[in-house]
Every structure is written in structure tokens, then in C-alpha cells.
PDB file of the backbone (N, CA, C, O) and the ligand in Angstrom, with CONECT records:
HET     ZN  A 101       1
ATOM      1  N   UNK A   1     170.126 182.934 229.231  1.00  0.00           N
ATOM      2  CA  UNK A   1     170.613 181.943 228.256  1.00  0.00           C
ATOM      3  C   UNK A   1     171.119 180.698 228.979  1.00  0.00           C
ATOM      4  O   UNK A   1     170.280 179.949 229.481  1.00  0.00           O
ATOM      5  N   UNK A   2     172.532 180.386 229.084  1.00  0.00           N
ATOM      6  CA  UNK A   2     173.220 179.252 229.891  1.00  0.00           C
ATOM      7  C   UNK A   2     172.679 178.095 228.560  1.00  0.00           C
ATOM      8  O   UNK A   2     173.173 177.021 228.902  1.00  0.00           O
ATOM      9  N   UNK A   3     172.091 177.929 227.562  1.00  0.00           N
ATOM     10  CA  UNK A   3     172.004 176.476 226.879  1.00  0.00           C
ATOM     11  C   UNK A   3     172.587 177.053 225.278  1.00  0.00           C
ATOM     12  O   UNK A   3     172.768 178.089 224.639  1.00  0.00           O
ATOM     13  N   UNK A   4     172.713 175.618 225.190  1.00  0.00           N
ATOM     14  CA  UNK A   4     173.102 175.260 223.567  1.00  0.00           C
ATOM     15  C   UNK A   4     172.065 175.319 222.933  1.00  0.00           C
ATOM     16  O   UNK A   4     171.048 175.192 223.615  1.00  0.00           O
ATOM     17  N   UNK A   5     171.876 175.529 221.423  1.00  0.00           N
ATOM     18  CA  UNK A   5     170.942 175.397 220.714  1.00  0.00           C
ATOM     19  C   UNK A   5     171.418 175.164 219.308  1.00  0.00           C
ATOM     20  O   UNK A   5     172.181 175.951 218.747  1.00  0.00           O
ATOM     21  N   UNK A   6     170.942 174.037 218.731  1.00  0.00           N
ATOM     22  CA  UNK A   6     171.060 173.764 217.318  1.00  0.00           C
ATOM     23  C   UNK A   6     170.879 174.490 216.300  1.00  0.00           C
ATOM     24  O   UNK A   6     169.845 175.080 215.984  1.00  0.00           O
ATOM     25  N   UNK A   7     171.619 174.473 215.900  1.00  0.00           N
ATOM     26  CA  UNK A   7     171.652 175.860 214.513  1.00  0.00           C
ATOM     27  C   UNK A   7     170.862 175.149 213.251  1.00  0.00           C
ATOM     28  O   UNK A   7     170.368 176.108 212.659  1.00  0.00           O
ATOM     29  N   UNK A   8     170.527 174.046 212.603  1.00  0.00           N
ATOM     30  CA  UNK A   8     170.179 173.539 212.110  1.00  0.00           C
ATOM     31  C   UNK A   8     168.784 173.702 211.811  1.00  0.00           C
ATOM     32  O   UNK A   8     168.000 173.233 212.637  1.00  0.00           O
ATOM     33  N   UNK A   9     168.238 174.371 210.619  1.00  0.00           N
ATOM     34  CA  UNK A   9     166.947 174.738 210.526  1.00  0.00           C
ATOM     35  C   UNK A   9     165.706 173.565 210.611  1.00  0.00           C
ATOM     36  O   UNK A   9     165.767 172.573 209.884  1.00  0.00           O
ATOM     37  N   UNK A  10     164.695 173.747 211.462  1.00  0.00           N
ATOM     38  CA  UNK A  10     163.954 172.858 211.670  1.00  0.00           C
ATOM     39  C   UNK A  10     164.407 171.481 212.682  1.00  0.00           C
ATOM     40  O   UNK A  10     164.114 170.290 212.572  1.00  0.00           O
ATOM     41  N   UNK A  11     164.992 171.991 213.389  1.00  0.00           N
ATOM     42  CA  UNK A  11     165.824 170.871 214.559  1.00  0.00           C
ATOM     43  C   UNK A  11     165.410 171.295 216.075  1.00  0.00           C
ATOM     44  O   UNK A  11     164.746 170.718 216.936  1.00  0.00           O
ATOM     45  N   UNK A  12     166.078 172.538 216.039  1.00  0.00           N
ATOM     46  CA  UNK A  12     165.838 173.363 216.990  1.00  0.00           C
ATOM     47  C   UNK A  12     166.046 172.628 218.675  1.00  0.00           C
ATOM     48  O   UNK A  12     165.535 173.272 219.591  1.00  0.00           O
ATOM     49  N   UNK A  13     166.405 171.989 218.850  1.00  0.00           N
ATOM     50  CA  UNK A  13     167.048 171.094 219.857  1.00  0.00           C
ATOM     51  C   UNK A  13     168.106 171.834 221.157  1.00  0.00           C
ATOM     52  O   UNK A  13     169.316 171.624 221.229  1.00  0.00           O
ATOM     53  N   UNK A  14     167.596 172.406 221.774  1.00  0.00           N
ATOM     54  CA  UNK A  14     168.337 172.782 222.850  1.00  0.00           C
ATOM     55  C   UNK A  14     169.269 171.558 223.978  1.00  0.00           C
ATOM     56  O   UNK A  14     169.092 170.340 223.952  1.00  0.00           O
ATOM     57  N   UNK A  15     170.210 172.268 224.863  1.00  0.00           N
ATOM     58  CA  UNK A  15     170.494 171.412 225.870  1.00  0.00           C
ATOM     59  C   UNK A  15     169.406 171.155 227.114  1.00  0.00           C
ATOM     60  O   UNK A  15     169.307 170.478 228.137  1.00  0.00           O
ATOM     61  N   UNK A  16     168.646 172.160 226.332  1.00  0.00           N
ATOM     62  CA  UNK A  16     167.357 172.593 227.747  1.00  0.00           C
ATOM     63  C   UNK A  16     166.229 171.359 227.553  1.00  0.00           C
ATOM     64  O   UNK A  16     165.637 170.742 228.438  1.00  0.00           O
ATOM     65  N   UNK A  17     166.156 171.248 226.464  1.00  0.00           N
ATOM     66  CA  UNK A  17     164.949 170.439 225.421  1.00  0.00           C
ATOM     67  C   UNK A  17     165.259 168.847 225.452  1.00  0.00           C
ATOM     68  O   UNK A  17     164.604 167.825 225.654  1.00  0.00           O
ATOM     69  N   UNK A  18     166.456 169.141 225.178  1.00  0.00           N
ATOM     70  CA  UNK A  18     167.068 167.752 224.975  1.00  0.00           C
ATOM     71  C   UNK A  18     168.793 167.331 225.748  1.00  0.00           C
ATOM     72  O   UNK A  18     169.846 167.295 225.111  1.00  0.00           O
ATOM     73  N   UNK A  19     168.629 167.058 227.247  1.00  0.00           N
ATOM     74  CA  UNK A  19     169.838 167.125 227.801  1.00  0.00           C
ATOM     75  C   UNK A  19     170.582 166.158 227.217  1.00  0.00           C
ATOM     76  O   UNK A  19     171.764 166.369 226.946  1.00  0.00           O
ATOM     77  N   UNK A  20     170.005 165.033 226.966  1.00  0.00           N
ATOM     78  CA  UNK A  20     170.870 163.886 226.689  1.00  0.00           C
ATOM     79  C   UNK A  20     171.699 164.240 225.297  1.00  0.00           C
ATOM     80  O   UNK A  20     172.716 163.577 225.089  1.00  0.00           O
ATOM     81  N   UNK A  21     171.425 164.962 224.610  1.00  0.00           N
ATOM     82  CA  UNK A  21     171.898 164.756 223.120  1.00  0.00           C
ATOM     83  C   UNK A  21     173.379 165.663 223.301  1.00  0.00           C
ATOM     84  O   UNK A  21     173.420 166.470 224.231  1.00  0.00           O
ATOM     85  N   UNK A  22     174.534 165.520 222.436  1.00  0.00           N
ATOM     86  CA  UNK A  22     175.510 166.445 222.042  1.00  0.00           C
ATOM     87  C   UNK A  22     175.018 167.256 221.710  1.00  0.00           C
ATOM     88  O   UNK A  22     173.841 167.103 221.385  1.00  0.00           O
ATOM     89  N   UNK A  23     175.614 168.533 221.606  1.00  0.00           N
ATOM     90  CA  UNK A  23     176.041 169.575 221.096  1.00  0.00           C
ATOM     91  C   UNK A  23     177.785 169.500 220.481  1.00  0.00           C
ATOM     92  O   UNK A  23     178.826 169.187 221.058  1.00  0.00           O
ATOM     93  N   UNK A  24     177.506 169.932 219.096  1.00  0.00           N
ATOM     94  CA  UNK A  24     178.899 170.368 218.765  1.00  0.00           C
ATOM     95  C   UNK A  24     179.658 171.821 218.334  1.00  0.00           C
ATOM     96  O   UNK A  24     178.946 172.626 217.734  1.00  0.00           O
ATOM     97  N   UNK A  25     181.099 172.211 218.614  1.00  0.00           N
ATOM     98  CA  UNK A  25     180.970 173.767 218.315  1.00  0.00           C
ATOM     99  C   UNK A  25     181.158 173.907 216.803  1.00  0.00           C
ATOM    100  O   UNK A  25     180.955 172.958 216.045  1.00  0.00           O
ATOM    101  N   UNK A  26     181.421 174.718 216.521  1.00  0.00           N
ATOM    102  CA  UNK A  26     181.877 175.038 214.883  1.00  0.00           C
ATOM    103  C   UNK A  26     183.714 174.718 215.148  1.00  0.00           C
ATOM    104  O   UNK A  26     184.165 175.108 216.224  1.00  0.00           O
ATOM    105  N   UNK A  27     184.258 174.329 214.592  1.00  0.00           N
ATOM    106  CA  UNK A  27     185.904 174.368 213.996  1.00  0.00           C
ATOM    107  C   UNK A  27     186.451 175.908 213.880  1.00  0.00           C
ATOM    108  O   UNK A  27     186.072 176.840 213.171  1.00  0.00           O
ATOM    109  N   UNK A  28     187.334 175.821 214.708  1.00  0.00           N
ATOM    110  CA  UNK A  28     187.838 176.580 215.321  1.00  0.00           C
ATOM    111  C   UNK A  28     189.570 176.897 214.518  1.00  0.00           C
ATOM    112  O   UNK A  28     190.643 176.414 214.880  1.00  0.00           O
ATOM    113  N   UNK A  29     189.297 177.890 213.325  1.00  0.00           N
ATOM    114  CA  UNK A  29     190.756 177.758 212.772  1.00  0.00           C
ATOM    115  C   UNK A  29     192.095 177.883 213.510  1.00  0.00           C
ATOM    116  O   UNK A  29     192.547 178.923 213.987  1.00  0.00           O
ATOM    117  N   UNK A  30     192.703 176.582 213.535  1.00  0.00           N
ATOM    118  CA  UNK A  30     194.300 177.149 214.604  1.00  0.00           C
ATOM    119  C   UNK A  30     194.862 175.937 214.296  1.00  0.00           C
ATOM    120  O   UNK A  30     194.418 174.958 213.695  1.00  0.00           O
ATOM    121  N   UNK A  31     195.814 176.152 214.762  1.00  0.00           N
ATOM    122  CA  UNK A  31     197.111 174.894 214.600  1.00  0.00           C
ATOM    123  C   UNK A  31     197.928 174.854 213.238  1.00  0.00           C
ATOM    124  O   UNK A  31     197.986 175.926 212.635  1.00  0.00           O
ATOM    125  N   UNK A  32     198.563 173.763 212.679  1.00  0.00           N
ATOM    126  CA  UNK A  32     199.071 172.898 211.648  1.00  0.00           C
ATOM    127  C   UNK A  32     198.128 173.146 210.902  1.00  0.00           C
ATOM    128  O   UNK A  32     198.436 173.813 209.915  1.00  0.00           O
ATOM    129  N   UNK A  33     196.705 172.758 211.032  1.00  0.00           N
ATOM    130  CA  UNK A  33     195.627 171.924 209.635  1.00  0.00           C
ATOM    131  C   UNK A  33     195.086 173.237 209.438  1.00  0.00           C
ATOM    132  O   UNK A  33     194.062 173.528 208.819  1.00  0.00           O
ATOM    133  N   UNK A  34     195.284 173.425 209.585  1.00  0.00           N
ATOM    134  CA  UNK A  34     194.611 175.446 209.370  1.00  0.00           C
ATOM    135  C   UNK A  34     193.172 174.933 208.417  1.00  0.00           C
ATOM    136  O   UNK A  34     191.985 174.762 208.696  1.00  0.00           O
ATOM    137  N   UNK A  35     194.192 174.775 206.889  1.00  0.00           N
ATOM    138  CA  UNK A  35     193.256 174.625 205.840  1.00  0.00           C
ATOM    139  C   UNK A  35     191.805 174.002 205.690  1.00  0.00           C
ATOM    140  O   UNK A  35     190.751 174.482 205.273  1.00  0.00           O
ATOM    141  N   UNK A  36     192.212 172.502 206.285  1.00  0.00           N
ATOM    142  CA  UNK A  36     191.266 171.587 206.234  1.00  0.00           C
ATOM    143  C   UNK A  36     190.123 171.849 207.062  1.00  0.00           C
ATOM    144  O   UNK A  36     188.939 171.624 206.813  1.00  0.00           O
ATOM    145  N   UNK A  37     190.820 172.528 208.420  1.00  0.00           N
ATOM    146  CA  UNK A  37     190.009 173.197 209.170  1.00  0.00           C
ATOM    147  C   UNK A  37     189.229 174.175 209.025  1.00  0.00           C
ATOM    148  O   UNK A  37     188.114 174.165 209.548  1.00  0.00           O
ATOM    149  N   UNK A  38     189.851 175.606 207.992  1.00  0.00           N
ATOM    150  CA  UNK A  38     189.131 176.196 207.806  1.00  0.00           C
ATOM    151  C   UNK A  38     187.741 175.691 206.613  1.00  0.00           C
ATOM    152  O   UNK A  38     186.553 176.002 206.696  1.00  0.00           O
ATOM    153  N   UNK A  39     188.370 174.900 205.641  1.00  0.00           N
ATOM    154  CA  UNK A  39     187.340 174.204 204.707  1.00  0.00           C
ATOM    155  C   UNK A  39     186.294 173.534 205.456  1.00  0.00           C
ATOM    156  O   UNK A  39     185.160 173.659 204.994  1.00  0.00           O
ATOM    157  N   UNK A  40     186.401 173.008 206.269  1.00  0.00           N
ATOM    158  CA  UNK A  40     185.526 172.236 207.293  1.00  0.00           C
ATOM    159  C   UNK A  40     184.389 173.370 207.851  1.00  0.00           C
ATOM    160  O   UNK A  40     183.217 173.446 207.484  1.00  0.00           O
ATOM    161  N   UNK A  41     184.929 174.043 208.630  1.00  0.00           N
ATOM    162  CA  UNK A  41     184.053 175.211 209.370  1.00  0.00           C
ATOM    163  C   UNK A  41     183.069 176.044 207.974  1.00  0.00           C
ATOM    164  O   UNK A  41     181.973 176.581 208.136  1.00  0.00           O
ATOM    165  N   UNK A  42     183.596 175.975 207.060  1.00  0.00           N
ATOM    166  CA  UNK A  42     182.889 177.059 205.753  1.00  0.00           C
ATOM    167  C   UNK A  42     181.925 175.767 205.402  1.00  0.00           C
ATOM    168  O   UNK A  42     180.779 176.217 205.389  1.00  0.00           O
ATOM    169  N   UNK A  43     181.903 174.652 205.174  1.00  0.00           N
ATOM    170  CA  UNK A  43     180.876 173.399 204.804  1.00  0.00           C
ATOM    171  C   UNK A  43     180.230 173.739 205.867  1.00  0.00           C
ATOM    172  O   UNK A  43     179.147 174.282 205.647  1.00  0.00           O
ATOM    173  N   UNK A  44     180.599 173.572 207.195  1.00  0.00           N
ATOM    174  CA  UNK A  44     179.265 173.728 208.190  1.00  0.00           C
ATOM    175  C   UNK A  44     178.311 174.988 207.939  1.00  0.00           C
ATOM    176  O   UNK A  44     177.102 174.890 207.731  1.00  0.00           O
ATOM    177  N   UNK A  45     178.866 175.914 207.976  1.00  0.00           N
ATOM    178  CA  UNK A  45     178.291 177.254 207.787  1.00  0.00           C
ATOM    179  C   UNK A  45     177.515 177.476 206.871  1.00  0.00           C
ATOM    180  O   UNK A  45     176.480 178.138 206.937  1.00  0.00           O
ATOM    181  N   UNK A  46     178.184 176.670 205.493  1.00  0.00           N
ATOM    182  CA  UNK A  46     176.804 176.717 203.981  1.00  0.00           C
ATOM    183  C   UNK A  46     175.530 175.633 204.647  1.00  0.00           C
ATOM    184  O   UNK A  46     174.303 175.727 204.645  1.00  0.00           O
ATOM    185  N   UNK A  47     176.528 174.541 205.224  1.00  0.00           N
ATOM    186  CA  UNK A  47     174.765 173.807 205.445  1.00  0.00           C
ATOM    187  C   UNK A  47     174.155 174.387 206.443  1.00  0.00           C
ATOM    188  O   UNK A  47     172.929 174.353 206.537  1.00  0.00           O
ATOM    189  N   UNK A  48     174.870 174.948 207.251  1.00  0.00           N
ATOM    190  CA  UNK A  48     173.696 175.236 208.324  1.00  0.00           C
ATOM    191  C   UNK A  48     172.993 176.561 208.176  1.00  0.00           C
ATOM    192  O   UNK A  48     172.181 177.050 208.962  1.00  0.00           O
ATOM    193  N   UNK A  49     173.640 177.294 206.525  1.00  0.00           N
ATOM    194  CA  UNK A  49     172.604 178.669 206.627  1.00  0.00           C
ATOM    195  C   UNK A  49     173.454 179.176 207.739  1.00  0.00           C
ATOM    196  O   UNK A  49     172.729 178.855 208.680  1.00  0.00           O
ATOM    197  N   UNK A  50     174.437 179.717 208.255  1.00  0.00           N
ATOM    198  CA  UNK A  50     174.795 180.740 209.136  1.00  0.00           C
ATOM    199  C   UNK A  50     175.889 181.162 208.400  1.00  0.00           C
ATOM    200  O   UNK A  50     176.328 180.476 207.477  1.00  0.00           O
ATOM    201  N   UNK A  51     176.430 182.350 208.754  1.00  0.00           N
ATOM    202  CA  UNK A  51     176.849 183.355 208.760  1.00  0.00           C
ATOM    203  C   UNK A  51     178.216 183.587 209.755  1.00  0.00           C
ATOM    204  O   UNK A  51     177.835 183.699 210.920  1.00  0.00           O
ATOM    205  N   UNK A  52     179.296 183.663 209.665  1.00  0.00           N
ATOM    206  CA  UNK A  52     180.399 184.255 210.609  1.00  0.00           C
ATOM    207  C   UNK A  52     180.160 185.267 211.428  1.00  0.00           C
ATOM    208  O   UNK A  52     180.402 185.103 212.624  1.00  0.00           O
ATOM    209  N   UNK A  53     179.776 186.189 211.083  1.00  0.00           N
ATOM    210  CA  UNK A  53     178.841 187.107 212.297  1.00  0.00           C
ATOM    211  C   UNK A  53     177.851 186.405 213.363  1.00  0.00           C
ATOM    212  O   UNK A  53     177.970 186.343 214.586  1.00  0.00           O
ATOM    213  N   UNK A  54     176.817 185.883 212.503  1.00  0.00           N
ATOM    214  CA  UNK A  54     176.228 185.574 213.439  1.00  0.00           C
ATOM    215  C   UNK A  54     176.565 184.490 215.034  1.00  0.00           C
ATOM    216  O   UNK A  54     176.140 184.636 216.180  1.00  0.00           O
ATOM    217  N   UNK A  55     177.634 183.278 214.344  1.00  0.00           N
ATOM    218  CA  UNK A  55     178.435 182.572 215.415  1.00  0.00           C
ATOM    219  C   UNK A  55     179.006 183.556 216.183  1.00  0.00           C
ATOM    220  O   UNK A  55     179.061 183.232 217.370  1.00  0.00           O
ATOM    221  N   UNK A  56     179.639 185.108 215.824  1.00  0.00           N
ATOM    222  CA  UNK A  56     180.597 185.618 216.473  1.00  0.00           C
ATOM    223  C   UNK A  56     179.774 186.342 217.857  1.00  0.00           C
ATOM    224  O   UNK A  56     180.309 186.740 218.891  1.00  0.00           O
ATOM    225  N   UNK A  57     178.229 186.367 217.482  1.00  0.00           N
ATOM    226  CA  UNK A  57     177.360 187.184 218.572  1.00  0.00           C
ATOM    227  C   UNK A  57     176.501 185.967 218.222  1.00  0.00           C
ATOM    228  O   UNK A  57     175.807 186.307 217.264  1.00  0.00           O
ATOM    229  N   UNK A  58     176.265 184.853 218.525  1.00  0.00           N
ATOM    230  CA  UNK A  58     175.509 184.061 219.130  1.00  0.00           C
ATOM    231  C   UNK A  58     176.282 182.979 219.074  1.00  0.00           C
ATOM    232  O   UNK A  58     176.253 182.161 218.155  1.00  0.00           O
ATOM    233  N   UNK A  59     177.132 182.920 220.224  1.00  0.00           N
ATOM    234  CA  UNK A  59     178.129 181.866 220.901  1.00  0.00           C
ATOM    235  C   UNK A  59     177.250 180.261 221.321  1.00  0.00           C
ATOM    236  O   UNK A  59     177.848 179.202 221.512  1.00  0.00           O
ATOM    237  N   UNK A  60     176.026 180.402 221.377  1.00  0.00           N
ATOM    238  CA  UNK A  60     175.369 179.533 221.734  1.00  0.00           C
ATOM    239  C   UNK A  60     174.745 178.661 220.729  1.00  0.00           C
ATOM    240  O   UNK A  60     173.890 177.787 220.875  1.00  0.00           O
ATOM    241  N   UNK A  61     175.316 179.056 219.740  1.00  0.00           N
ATOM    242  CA  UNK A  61     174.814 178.240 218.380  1.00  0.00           C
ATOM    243  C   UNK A  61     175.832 176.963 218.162  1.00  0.00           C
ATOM    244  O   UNK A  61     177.031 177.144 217.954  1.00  0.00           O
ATOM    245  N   UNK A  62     175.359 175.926 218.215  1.00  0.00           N
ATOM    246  CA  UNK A  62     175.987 174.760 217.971  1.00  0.00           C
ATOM    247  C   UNK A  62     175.141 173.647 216.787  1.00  0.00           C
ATOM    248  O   UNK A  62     174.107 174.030 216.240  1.00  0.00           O
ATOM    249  N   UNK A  63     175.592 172.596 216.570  1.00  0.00           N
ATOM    250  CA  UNK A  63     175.406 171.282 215.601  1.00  0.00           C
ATOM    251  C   UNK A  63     174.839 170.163 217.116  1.00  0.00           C
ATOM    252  O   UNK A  63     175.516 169.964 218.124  1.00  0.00           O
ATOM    253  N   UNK A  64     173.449 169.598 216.831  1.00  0.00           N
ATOM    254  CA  UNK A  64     173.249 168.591 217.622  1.00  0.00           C
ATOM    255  C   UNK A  64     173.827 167.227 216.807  1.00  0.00           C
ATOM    256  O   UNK A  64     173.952 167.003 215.603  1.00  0.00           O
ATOM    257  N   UNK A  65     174.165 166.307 218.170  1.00  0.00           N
ATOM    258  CA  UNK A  65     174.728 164.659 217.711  1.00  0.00           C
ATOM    259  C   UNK A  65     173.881 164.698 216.087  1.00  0.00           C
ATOM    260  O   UNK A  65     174.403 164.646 214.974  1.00  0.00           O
ATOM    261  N   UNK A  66     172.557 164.799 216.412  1.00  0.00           N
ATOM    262  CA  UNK A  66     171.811 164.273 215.334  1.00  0.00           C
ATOM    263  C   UNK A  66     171.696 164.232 213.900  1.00  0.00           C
ATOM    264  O   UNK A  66     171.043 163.647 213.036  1.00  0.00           O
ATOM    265  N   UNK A  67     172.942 165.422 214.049  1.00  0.00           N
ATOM    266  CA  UNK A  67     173.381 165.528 212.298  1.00  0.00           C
ATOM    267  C   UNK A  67     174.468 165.114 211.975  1.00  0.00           C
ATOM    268  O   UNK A  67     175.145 165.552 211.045  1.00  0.00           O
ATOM    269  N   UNK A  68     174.827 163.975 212.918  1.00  0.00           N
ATOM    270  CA  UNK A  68     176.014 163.009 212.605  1.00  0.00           C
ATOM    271  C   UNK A  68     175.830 162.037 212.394  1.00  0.00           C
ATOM    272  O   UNK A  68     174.995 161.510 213.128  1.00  0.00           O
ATOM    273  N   UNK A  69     176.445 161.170 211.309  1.00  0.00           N
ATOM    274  CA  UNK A  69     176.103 160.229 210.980  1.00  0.00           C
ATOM    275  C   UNK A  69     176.185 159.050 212.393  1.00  0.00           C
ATOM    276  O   UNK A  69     175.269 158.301 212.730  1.00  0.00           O
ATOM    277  N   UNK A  70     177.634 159.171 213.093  1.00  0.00           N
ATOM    278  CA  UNK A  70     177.834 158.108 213.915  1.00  0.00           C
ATOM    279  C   UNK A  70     177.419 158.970 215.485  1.00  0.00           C
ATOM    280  O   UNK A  70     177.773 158.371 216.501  1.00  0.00           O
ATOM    281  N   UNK A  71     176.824 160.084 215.642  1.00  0.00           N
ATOM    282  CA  UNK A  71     176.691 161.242 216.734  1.00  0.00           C
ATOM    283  C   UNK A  71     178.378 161.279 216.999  1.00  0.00           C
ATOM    284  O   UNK A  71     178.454 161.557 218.196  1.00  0.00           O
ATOM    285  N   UNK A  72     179.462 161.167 216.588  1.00  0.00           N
ATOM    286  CA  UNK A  72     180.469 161.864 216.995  1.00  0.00           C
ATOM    287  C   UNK A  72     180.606 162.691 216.075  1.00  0.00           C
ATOM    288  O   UNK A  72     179.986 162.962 215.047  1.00  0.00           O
ATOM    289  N   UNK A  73     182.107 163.309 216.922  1.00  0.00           N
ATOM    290  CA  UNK A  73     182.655 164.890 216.351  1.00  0.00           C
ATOM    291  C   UNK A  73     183.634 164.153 215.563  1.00  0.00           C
ATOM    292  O   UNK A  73     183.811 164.755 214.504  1.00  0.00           O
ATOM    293  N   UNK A  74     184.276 163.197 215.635  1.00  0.00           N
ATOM    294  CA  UNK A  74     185.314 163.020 215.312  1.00  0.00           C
ATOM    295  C   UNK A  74     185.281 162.352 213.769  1.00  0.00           C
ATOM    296  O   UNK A  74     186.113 162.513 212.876  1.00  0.00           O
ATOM    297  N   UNK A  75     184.023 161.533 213.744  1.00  0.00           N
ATOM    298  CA  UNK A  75     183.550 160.659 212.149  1.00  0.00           C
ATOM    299  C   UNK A  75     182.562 162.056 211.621  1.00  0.00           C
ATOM    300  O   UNK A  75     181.462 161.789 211.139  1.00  0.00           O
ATOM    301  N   UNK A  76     182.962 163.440 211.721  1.00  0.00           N
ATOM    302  CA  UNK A  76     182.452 164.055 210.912  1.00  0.00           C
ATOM    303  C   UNK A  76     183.394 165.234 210.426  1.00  0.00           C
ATOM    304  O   UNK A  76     183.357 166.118 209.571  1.00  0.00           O
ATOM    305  N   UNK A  77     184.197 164.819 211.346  1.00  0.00           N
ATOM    306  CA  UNK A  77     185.648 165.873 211.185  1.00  0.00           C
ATOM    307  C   UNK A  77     186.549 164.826 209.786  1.00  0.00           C
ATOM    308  O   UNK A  77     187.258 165.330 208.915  1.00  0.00           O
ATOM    309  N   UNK A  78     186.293 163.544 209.911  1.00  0.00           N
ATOM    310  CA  UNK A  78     187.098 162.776 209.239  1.00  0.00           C
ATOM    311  C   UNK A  78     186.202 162.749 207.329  1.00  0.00           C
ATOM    312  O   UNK A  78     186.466 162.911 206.137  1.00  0.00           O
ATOM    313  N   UNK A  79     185.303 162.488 208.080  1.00  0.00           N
ATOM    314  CA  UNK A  79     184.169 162.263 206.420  1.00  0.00           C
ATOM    315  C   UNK A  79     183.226 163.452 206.774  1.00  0.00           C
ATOM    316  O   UNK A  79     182.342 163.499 207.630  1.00  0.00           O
ATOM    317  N   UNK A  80     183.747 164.633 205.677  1.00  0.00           N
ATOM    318  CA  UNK A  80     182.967 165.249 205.793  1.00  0.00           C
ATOM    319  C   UNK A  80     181.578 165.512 205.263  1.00  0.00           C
ATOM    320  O   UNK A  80     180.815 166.352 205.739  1.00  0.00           O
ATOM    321  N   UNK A  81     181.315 164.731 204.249  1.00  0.00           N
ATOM    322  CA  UNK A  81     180.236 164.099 203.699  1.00  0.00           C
ATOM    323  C   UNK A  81     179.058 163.422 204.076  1.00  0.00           C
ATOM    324  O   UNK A  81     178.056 163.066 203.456  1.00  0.00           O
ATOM    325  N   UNK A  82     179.613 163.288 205.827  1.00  0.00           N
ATOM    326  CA  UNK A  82     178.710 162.039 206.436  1.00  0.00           C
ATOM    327  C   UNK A  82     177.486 162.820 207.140  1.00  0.00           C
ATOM    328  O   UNK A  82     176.942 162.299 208.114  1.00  0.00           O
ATOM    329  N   UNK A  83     177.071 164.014 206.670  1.00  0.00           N
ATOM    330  CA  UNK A  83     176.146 164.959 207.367  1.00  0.00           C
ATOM    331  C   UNK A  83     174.863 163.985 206.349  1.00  0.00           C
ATOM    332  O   UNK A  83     174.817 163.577 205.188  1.00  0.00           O
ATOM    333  N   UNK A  84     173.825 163.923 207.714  1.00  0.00           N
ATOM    334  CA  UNK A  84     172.592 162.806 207.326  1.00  0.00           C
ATOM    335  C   UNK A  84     171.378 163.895 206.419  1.00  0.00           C
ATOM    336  O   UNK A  84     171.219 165.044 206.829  1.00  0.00           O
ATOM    337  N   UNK A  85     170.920 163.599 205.704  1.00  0.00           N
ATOM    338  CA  UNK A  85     170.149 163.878 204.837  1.00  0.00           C
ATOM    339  C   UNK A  85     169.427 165.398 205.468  1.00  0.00           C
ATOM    340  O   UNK A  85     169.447 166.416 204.775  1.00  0.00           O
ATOM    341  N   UNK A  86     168.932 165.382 206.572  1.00  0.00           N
ATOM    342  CA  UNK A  86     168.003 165.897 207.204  1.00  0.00           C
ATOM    343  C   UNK A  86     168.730 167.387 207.611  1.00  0.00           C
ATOM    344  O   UNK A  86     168.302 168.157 208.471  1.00  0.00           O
ATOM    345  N   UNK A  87     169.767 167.560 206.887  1.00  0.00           N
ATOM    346  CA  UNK A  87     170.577 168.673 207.033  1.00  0.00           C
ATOM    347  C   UNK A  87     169.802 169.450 205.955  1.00  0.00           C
ATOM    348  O   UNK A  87     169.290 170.416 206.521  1.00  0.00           O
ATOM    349  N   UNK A  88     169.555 169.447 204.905  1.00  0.00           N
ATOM    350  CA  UNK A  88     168.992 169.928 203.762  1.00  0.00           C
ATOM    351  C   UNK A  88     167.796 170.250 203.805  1.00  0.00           C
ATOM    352  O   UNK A  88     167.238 170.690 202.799  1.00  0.00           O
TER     353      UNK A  88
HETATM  354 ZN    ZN A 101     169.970 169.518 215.610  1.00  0.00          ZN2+
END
């Protein structure tokens, strides 16, 4: 193994495939924001078709830049809405 791979059906974008691009992890419930956080991580999970199990035994599943509107983590943590069409 050793790479990332996009969880995103029909993307399929590795770190192997594609070094230059991000990878992002799933939201990670902890802290203060618990909530928002956990609401956040359950939106990723319906769009991306996965499963809590399956992240829990395939650690290597991540979100490429490319399903961000601006490729950050941070303008998708804020608007969570801003996932680009091509998610669907
Ligand atoms: Zn992708």
C-alpha cells in the first residue's frame, strides 16, 4: 500500500497516480465542535457512498483537492455545500 486513494466514485486518483494533488482525511470527531464535526464527517460519508467500517479498515481512503471547490480543507470545512458537482 503506502498511498492515498480517493474515495470518490469514478475519481479514483491516487497519491501514486497523481502526486501533485491533495488528499484529504475524513473529520475526525474530538474537541469543543464535536457536533458540527460530527455532522460534517456523516455529509462526507453520504456523498462519498462509504460506510464507518469501511474508513475504520481502509485507512487509506481519503477526498482528493478536486472535490473542493477552492482545493482546500479549510473552505470546505467552512461551506459545507461547496462540494463541486462531480461528487454526484
Ligand atoms: Zn478524487
Amino acid at each position: 500500500m503506502g498511498y492515498k486513494k480517493c474515495v470518490v466514485k469514478g475519481c479514483g486518483r491516487t497519491t501514486k497516480t497523481h502526486p501533485a494533488t491533495s488528499f484529504f482525511s475524513f473529520p475526525k470527531v474530538k474537541g469543543i465542535d464535536r457536533e458540527s464535526i460530527e455532522r460534517r464527517r456523516m455529509l462526507w460519508l453520504q456523498r462519498t457512498h462509504t460506510t464507518e467500517e469501511e474508513l475504520l479498515t481502509k485507512v487509506f481512503l481519503k477526498i482528493c483537492g478536486r472535490h473542493f471547490i477552492l482545493g482546500t480543507f479549510s473552505s470546505f470545512c467552512v461551506f459545507d455545500k461547496n462540494l463541486t458537482d462531480d461528487m454526484f
